[in-house]
Structures are given as C-alpha cells and as structure tokens.
VMD Tcl script that builds the backbone (N, CA, C; Angstrom):
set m [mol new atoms 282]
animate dup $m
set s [atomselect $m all]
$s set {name element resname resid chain x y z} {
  {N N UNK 1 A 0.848 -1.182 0.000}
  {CA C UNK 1 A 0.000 0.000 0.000}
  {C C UNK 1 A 0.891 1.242 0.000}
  {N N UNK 2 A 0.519 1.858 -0.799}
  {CA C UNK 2 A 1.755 3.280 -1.347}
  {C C UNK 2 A 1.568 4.146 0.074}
  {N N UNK 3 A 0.673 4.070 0.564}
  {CA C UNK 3 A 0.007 5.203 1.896}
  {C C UNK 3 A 1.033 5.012 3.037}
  {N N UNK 4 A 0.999 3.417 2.620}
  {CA C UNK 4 A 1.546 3.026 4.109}
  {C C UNK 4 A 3.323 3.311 4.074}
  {N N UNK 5 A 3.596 2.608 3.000}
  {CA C UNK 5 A 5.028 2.621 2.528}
  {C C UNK 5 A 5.592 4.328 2.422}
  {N N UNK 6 A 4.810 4.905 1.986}
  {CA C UNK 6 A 5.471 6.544 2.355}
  {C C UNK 6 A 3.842 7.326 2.518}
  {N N UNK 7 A 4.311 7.853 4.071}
  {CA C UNK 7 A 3.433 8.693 4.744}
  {C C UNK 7 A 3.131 9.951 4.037}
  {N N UNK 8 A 2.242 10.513 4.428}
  {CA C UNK 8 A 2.459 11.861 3.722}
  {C C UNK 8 A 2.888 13.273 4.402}
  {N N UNK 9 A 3.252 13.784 4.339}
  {CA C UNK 9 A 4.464 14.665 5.097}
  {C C UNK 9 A 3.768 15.903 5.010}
  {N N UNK 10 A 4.338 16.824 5.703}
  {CA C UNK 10 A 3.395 18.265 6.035}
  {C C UNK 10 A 3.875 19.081 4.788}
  {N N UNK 11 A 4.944 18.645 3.404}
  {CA C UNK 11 A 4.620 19.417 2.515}
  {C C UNK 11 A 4.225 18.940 1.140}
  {N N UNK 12 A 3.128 18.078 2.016}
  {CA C UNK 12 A 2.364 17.491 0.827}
  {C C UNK 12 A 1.362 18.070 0.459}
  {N N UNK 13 A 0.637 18.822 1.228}
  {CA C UNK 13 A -0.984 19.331 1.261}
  {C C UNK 13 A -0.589 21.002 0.743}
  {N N UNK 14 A 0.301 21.540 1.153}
  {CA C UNK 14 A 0.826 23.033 0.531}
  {C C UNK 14 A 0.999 22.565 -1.172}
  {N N UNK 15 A 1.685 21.993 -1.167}
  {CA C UNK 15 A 1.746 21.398 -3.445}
  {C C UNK 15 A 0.347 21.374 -3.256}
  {N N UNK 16 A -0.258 20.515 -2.996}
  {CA C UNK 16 A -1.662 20.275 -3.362}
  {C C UNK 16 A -2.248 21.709 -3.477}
  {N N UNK 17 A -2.223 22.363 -1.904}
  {CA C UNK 17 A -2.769 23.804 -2.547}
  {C C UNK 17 A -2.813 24.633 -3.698}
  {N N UNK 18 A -1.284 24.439 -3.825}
  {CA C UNK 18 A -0.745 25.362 -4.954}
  {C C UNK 18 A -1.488 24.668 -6.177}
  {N N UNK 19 A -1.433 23.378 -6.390}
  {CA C UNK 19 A -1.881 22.843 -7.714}
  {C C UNK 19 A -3.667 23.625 -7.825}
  {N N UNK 20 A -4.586 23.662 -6.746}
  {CA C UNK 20 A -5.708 24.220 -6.824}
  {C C UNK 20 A -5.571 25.413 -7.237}
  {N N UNK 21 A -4.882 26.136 -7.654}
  {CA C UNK 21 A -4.935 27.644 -8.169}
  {C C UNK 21 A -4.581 27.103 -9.011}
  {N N UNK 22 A -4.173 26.258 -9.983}
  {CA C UNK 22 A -4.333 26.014 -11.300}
  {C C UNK 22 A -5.143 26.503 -12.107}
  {N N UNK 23 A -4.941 27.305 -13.341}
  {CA C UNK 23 A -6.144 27.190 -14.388}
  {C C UNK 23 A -6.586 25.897 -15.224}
  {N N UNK 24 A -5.586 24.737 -14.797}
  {CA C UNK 24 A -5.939 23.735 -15.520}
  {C C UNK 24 A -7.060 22.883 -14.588}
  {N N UNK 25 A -8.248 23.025 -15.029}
  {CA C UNK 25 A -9.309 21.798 -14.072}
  {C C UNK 25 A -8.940 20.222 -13.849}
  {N N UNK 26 A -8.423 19.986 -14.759}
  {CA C UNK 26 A -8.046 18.075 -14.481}
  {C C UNK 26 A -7.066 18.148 -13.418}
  {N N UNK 27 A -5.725 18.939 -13.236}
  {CA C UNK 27 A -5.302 19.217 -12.686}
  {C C UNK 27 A -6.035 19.523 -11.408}
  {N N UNK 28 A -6.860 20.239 -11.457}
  {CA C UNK 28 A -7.534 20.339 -10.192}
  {C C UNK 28 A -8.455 19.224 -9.319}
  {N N UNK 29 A -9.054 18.654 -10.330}
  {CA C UNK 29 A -9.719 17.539 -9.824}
  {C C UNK 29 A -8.893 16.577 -9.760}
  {N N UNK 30 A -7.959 16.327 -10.216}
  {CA C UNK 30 A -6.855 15.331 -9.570}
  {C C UNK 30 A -6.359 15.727 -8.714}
  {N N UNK 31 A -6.181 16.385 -8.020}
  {CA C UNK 31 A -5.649 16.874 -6.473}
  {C C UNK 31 A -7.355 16.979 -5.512}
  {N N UNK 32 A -8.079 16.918 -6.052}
  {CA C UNK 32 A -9.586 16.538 -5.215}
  {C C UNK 32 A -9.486 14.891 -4.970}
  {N N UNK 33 A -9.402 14.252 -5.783}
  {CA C UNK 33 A -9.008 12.973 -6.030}
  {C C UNK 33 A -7.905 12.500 -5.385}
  {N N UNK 34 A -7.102 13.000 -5.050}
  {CA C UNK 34 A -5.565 12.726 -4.504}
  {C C UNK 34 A -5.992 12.796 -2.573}
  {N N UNK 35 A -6.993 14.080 -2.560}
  {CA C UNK 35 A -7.536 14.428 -1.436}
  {C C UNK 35 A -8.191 13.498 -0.656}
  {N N UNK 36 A -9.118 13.004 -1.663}
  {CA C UNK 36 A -9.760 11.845 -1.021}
  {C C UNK 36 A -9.414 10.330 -0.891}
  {N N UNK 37 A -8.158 9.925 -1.643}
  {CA C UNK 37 A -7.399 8.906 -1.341}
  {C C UNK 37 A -6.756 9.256 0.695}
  {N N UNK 38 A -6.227 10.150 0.393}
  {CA C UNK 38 A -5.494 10.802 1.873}
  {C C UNK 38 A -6.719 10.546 2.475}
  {N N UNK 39 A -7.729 11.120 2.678}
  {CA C UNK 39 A -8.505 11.275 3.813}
  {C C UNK 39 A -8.963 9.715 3.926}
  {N N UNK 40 A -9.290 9.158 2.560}
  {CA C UNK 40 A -9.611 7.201 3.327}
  {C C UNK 40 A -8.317 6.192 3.403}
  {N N UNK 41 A -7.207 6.447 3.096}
  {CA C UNK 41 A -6.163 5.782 3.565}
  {C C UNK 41 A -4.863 6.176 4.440}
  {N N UNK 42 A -5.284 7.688 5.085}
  {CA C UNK 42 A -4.143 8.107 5.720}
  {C C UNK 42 A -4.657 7.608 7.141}
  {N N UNK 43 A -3.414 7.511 8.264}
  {CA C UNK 43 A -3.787 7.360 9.646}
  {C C UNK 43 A -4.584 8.594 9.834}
  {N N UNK 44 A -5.466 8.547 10.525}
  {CA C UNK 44 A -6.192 10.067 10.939}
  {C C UNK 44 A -5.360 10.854 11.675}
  {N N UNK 45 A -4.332 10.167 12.709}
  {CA C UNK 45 A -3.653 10.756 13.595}
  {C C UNK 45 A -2.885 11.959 12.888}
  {N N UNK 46 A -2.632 11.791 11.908}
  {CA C UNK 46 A -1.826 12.381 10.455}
  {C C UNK 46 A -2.349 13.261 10.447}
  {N N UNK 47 A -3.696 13.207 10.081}
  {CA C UNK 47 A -4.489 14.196 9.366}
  {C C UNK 47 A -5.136 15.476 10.479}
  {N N UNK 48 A -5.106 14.833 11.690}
  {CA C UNK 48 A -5.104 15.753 12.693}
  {C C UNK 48 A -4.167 17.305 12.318}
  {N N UNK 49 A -2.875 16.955 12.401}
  {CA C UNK 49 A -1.951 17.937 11.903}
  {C C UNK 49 A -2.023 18.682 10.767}
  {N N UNK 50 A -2.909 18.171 9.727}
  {CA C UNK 50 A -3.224 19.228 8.527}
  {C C UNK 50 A -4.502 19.488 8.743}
  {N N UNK 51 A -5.573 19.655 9.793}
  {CA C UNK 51 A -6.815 19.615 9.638}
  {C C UNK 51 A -7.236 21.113 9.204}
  {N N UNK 52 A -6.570 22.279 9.413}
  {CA C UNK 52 A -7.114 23.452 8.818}
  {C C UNK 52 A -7.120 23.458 7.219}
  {N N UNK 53 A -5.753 22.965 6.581}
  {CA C UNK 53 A -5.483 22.982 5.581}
  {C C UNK 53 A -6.297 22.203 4.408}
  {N N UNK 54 A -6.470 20.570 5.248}
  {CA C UNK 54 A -7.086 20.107 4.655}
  {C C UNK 54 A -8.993 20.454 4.189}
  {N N UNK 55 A -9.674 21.153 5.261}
  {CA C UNK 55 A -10.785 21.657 5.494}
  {C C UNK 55 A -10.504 22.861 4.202}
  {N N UNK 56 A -9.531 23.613 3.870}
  {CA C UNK 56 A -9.700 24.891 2.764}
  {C C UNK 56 A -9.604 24.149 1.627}
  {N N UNK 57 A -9.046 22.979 1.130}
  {CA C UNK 57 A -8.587 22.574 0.491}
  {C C UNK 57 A -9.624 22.161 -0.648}
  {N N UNK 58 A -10.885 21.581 0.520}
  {CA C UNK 58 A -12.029 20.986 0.166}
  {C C UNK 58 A -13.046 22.001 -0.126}
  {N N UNK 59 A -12.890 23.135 0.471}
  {CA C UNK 59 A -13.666 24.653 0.475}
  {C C UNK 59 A -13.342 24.441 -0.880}
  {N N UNK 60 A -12.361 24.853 -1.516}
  {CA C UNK 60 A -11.825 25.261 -2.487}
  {C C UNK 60 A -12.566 24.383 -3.962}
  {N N UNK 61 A -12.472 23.333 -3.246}
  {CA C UNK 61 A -12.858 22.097 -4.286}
  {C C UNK 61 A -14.175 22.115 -4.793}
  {N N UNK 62 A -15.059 23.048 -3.475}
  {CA C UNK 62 A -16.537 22.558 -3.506}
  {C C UNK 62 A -16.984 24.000 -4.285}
  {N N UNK 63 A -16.434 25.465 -3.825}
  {CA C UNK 63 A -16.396 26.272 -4.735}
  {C C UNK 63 A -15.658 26.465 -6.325}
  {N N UNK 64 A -15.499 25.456 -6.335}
  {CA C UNK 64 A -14.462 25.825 -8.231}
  {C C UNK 64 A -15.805 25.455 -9.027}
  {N N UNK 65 A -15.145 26.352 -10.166}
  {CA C UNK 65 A -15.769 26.552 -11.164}
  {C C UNK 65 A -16.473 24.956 -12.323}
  {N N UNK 66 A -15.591 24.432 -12.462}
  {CA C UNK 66 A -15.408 23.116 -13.252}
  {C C UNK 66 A -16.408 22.070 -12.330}
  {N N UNK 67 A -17.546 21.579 -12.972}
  {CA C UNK 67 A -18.338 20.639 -12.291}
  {C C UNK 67 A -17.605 19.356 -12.071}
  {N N UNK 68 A -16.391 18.688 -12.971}
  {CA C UNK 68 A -15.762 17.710 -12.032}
  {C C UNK 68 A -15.362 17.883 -10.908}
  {N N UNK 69 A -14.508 19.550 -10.711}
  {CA C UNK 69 A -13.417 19.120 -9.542}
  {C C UNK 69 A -14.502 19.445 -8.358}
  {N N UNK 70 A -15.723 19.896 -8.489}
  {CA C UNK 70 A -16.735 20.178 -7.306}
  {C C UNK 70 A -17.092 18.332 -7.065}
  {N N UNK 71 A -17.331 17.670 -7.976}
  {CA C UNK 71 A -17.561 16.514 -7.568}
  {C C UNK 71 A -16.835 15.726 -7.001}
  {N N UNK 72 A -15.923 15.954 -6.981}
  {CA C UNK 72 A -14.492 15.440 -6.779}
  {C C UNK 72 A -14.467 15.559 -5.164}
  {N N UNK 73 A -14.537 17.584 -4.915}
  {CA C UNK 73 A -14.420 17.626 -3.777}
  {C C UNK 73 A -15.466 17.152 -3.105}
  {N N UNK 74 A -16.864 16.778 -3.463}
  {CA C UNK 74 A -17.682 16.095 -2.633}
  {C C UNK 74 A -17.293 14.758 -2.283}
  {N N UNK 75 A -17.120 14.058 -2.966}
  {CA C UNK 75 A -16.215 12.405 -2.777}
  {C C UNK 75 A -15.453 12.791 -1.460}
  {N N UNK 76 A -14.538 13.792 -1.419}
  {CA C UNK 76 A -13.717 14.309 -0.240}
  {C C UNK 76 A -14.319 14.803 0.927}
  {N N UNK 77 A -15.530 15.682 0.776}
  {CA C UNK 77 A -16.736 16.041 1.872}
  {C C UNK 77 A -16.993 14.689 2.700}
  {N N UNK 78 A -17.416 13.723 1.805}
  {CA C UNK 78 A -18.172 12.774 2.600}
  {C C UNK 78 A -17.194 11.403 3.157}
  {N N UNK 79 A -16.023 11.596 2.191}
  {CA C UNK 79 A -14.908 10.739 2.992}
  {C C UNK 79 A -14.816 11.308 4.363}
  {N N UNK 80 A -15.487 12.417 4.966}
  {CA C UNK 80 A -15.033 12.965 6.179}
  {C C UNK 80 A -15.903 12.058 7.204}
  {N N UNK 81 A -16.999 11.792 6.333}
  {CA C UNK 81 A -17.440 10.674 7.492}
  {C C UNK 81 A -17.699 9.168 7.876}
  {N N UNK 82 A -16.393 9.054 7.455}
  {CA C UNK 82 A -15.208 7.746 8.028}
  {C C UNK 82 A -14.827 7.947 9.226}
  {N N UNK 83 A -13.455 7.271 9.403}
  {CA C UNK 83 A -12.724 7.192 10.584}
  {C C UNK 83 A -12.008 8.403 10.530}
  {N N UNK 84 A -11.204 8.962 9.795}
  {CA C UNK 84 A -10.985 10.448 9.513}
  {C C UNK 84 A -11.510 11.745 10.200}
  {N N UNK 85 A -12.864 11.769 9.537}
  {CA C UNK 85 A -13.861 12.370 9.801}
  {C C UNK 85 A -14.172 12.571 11.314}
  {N N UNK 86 A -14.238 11.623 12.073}
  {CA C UNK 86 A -14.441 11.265 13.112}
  {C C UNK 86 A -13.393 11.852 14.010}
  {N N UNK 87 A -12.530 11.755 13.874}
  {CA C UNK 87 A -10.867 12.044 14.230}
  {C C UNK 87 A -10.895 13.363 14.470}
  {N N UNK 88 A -11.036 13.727 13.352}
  {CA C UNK 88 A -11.200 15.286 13.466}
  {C C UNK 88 A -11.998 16.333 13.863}
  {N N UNK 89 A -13.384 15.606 13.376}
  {CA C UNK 89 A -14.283 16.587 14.617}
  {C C UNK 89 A -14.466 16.110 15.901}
  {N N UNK 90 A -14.067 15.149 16.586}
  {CA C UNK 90 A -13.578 15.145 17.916}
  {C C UNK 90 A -12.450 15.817 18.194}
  {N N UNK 91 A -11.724 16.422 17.661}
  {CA C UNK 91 A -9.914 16.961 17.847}
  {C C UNK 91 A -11.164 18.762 18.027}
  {N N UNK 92 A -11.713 18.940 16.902}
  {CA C UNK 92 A -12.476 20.118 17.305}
  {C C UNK 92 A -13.208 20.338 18.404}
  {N N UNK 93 A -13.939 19.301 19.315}
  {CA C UNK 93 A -14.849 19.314 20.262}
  {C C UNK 93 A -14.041 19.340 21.462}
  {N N UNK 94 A -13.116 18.888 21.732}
  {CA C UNK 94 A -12.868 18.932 22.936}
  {C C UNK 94 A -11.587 20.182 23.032}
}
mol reanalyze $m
mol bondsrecalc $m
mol representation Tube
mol addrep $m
C-alpha cells in the first residue's frame, strides 16, 4: 500500500494547494481525487496535523468553477465521514 510505505508529510498538502490555483481543471480535480485517497487511507492521527489545511482545500474544491473538480471535492466532503472524519471533529470538540 503506497500510503503506508510513504506517509504523507506536512509538505504534501501546501503542493496540493498550490496545484488548486491552477487554471488547468483536471489538474484540479486530480488533487480533489488525490484528497480523497489521503482522507480514506491516511492514519487520521496524520491528518489531525493538517486539519485546517485540509478543510480549505475541500472549500476550495466545492467552490471551483469546473463541475468535475466540485464533484471530486464532494467524494472528499463525505470521505469525512469515516474514521478520519471522526478524528477530526472530535480533535475540534474537545
């Protein structure tokens, strides 16, 4: 499993950002897509540490222009309510 074999590191999700200001949409929806691999195969513990970033990321996804990469970022919306998901809005609640 590629996830497991290399983690993803805190300057993984900044590229990703940057790729979302792309004018290219595939480009964009492949980093929506990339998003939602991370959020169902990363440890959550992980994802704790990018949780602001990752939350704009998906903003971003759900406001773009291009009806794939909005779909894209929905796939990523609702991966939130996994084990992920879970992770993180408990890290918010308490």
């Amino acid at each position: 499993d590629i996830f497991r074999a290399h983690p993803m590191t805190r300057t993984t999700l900044p590229k990703l950002q940057d790729a979302m200001a792309s004018q290219n949409k595939m480009l964009r929806s492949t980093v929506m897509d990339l998003l939602d691999l991370i959020l169902t195969k990363e440890r959550p513990e992980l994802l704790l540490e990018m949780q602001d970033a990752l939350e704009k990321a998906i903003k971003q996804g759900l406001l773009d222009a291009a009806p794939n990469v909005r779909e894209a970022a929905r796939k990523c919306f609702w991966a939130l309510s996994g084990p992920a998901g879970l992770v993180l809005l408990a890290a918010k609640i308490e």
